[in-house]
N, C-alpha and C positions, 0 to 999 in steps of 0.2 A: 264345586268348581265346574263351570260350564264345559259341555263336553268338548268345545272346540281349542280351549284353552289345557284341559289335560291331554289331550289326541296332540297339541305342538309341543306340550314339555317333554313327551315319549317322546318321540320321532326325535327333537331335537337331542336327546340324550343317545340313542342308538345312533343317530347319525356321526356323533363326536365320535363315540367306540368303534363305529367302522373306519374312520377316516385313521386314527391310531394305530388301527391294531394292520390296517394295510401300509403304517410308515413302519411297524414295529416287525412284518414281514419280507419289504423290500424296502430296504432304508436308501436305496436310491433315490426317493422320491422327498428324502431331507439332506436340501441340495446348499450348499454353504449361504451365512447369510445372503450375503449378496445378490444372489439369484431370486431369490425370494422366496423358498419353496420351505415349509416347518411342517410339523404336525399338523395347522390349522392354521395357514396361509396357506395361498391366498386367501382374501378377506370371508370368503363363503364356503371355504374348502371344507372349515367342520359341519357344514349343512344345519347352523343352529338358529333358534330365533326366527327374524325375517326369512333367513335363508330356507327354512325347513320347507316355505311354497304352500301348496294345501296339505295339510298334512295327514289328510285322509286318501293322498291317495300314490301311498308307498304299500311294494309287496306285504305281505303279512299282514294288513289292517282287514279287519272286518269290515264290509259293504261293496257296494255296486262299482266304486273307484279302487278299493283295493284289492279283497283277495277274489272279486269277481273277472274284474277286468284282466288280473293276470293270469289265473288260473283256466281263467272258461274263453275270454277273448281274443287275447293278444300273445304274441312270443315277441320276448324282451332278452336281449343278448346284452350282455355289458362286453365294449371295444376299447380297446389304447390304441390308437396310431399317433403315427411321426408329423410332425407339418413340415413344411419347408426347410425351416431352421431345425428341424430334428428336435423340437418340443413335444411331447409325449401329449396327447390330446386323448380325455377321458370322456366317454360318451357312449350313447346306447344307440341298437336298432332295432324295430319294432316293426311288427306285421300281423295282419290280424290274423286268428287261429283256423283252421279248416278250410283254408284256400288250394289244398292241392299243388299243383306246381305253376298256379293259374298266372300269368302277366300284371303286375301292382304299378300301379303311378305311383310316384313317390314323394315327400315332401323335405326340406332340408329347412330346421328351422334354427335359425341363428341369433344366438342370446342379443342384447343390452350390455353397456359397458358399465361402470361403476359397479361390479363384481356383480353384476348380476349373474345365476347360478343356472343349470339347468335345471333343477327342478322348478323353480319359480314359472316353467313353459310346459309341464308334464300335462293340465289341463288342455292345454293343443294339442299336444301328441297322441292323448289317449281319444281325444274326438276323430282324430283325423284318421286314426287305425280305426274304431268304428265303421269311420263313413268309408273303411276301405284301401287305405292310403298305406305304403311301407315311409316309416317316417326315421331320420338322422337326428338324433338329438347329442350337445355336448358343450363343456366349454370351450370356449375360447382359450387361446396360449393368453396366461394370465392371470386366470378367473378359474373359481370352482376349485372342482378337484383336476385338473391340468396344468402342468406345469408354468411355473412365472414367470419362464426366462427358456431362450434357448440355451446349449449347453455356450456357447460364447459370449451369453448373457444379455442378449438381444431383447429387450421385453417387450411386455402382451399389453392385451386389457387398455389402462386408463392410457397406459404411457405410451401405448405403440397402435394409434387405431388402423394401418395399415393391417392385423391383423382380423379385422373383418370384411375384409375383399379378399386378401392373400388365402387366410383362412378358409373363406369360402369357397372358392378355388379349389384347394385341397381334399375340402370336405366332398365334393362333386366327384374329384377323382376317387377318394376312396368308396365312395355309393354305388361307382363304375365297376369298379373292381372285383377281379374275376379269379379264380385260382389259373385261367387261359392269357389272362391280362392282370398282371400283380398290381397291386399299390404302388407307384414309383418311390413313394420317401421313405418306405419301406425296405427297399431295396440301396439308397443310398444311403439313410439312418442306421440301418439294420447293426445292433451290436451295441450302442454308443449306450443305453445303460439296459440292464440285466432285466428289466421287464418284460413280460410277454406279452407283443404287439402281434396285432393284426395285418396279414399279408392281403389280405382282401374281405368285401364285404360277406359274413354269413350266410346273409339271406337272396347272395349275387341269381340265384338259378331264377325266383323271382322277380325279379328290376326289367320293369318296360322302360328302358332308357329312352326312350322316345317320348315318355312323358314325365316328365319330372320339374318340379316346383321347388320355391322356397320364401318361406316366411322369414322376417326378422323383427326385432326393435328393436328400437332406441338406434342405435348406432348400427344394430345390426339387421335395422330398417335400412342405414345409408347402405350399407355389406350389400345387401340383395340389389340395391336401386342401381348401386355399381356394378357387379357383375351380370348384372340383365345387358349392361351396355356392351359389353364386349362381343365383338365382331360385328358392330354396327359400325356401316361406311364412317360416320365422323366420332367414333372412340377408337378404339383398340383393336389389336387381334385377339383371339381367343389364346390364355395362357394356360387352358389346361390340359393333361399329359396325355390321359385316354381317350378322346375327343379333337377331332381335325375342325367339329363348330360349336360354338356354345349350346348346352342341351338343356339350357333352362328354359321353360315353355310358357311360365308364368310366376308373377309374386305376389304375396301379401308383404305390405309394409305398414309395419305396428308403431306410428309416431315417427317418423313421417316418410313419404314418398317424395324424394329429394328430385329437385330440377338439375340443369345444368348450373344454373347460379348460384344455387343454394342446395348443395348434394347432400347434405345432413341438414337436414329443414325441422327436429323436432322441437316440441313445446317446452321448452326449460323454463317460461315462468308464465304466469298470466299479467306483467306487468310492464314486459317490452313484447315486441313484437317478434317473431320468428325472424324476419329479416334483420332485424335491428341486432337479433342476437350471435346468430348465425351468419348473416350474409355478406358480411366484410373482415373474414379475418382468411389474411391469407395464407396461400400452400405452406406445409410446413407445419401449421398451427396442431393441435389434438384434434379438431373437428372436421381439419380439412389439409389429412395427411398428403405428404407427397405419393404420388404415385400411381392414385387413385383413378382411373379411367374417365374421359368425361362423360358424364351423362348423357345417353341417347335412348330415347324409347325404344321397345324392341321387341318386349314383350309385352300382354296382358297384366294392366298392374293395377290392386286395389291396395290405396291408402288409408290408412287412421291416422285423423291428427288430434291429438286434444287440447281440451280448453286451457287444462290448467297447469301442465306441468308438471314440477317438483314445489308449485310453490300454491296450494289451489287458497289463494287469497280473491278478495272479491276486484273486478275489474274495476281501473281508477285508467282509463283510458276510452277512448272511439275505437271500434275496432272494425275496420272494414273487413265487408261481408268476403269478400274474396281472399282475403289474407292467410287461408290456407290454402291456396289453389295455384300454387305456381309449378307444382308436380303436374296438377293436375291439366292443366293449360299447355304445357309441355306436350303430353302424352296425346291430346286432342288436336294441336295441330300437324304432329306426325301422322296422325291417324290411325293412333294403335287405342284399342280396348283398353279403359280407364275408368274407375268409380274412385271418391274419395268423401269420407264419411269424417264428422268430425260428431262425437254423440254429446250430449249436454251434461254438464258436471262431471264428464271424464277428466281424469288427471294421465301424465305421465304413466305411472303405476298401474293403472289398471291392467295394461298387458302382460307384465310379472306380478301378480297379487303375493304377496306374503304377511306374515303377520304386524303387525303396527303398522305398516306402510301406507302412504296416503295415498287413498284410493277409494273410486267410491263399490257401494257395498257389492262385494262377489261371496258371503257368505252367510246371509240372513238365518238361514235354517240349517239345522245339523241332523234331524226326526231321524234319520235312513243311515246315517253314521256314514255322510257324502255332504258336501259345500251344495246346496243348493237354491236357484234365485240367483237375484242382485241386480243391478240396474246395467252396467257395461258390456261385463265379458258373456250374457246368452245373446247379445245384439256381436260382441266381434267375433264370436265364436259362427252367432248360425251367417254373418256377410263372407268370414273365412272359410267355411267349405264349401258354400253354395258357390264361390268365387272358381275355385281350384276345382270345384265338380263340374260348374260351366268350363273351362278349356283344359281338363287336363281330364274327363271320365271318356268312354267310350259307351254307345249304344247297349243297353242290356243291363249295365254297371250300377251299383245303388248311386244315387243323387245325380244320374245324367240326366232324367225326364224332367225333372220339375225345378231344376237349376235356374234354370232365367225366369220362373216365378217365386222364387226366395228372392232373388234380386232385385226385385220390383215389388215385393211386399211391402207397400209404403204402408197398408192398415195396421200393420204392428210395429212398424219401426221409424217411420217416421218424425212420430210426437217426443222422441229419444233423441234424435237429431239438434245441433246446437240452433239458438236462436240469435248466438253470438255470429258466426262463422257458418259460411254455405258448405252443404256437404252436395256434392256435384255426379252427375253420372254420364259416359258415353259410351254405349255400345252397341251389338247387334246379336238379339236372341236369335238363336239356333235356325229359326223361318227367313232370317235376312231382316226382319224387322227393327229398324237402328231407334235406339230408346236416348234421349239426348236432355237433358235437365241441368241448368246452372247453380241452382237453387231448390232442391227437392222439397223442402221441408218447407219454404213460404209457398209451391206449387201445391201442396198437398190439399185435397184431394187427387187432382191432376193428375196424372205419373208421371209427363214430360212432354215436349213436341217431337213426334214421332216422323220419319220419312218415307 
């Protein structure tokens, strides 16, 4: 049996047994039908199959992704906190090891809806601790191991995408969070079921609240695009507790970086168009919940959009070159810091890889008993922290010197780049130098026309 095929039937088997033996310990967490919450609901609660993510890189596994990275690297705290609605949200925090009490940027990375899991994002989280980063990982009210319903039966996930801006929100306030400055839902939740929650973050003494990020996708691409908008003259105020201004300083969005027209802009098929799919259905709808802040650029934002979707059939259409660029066009006439990368034979999936999932290859090689190679995730991996190392490291920091030449590394990433769809860049490296390309990959040699 190939090792990567027996590495998912373990994991997937421990995974069920943990999820169990934690409803068989606090059976609050089997919440009546109707809420939605069993043994193994929501749909990836038992962590099996697809869900299990890479599955070499859970505690206990032999190699560089399992008992290296947790034992020698990283400290990984498992959290419950309240959201809003007083839904118990299950999630980790993470910080790399032998930092001292030294100031961390932080990153807040926010799943995908259609149950996608956290671990399907552990691949991000453990790079980002690497390159330095204290990182929030969890599901969403809905999804995973998190509850499916508030206790008034309010739902998550597919049915309620208000909970990836609300969510996020929340999630920010509790990153804040101090044993001097509590968790607010914490403190209004506090009691409603018999789990031990979190009054504040672990690793608070840590947290350079001055710099802090967040990645998302799929929907919880839209989650980030929106809350970057708040406190911007033509969106919203800032709605969150511990913070008088929004303290997000920059984002990654994984399929796609929504405009104001189109806030949830990702790839659902290769056979209509993103706008055609996406861009007329109105408030109210799943894609384009009420309540949602409107889009305004604000911060530094880099996009992924992909070719193919959920559906990677071959293209039966004309597809203008610019048709993923409406985030992107956005962000360049505000005049805020914007890349957007669209890579050639990516699908939807690529950014939660799991197993059978259509995607393209993130696990050629297994030699090291670690996923290594593959064509997508070392291109979204090394554009995502070179991104977040350009505006969110400081002087001295690993990935602040050489940040704006990852970003401009057309010789290795380039010819990756779709031939479908332009992947576009606007910025200004660290000397003031503004790097500006509508089209990188037909520029290529080139870098771009510079000012």
């Amino acid at each position: 049996m190939p090792a990567f095929v027996s590495r998912e039937l373990q994991q997937s088997a421990t995974n069920i047994q943990a999820v169990l033996q934690r409803s068989a310990q606090d059976p609050s967490w089997n919440l009546p039908p109707a809420f939605g919450n069993t043994g193994l609901t929501p749909l990836c609660a038992g962590g099996a199959g697809p869900c299990v993510g890479d599955p070499f890189r859970y505690p206990g596994v032999s190699g560089p992704d399992g008992d290296i990275f947790y034992t020698q690297q990283a400290e990984v705290l498992p959290v419950v906190y309240y959201d809003q609605g007083c839904a118990r949200i299950s999630g980790q925090v993470w910080k790399p090891r032998n930092t001292g009490n030294r100031k961390l940027p932080a990153v807040i990375i926010k799943n995908g809806s259609v149950q996608a899991n956290e671990a399907l994002y552990w691949w991000a989280a453990q790079e980002l601790v690497r390159a330095g980063y204290m990182v929030l990982t969890n599901d969403p009210r809905g999804q995973g191991l998190s509850d499916f319903a508030t206790p008034t039966g309010e739902q998550g996930g597919n049915i309620n995408g208000a909970v990836f801006f609300e969510g996020l929100v929340n999630d920010i306030d509790f990153l804040m969070s101090s044993p001097s400055k509590p968790y607010p839902h914490e403190l209004s939740c506090k009691g409603t079921y018999p789990t031990v929650t979190q009054a504040f973050n672990p690793f608070h003494q840590q947290l350079d609240e001055t710099r802090i990020g967040a990645a998302g996708h799929s929907y919880g691409a839209a989650g980030v695009t929106w809350v970057q908008s708040y406190g911007a003259e033509d969106s919203e105020p800032w709605p969150g507790l511990l913070s008088k201004t929004n303290p997000l300083k920059a984002i990654v969005a994984w399929d796609a970086l929504g405009s104001r027209n189109t806030p949830a802009s990702a790839t659902l098929t290769s056979l209509l168009s993103t706008q055609t799919v996406t861009g007329t259905l109105p408030v109210g709808t799943l894609i384009n919940p009420e309540g949602a802040p409107p889009v305004s650029p604000r911060v530094p934002a880099l996009g992924f959009t992909s070719e193919y979707g959920f559906t990677p059939a071959p293209f039966v259409r004309n597809t203008p070159r610019e048709e993923h660029l409406a985030g992107f066009k956005d962000w360049v006439a505000a005049g805020v810091p914007v890349y957007n990368i669209t890579i050639a034979g990516s699908t939807h999936l690529d950014y939660s890889p799991g197993p059978a999932l259509p995607a393209s290859s993130w696990c050629p090689k297994t030699d090291n008993n670690a996923c290594e190679g593959g064509w997508a995730k070392p291109m979204i991996t090394h554009y995502t922290l070179a991104w977040f190392d350009r505006f969110l490291k400081k002087p001295g920091e690993q990935g602040y010197d050489d940040a704006d030449l990852r970003l401009l590394d057309d010789a290795q990433w380039a010819e990756r780049m779709s031939f479908h769809f332009a992947s576009a860049r606007r910025f200004k490296t660290r000397d003031g130098q503004l790097f500006f390309s509508e089209d990188i990959r037909m520029q290529y040699p080139k870098k771009s026309s510079t000012l």
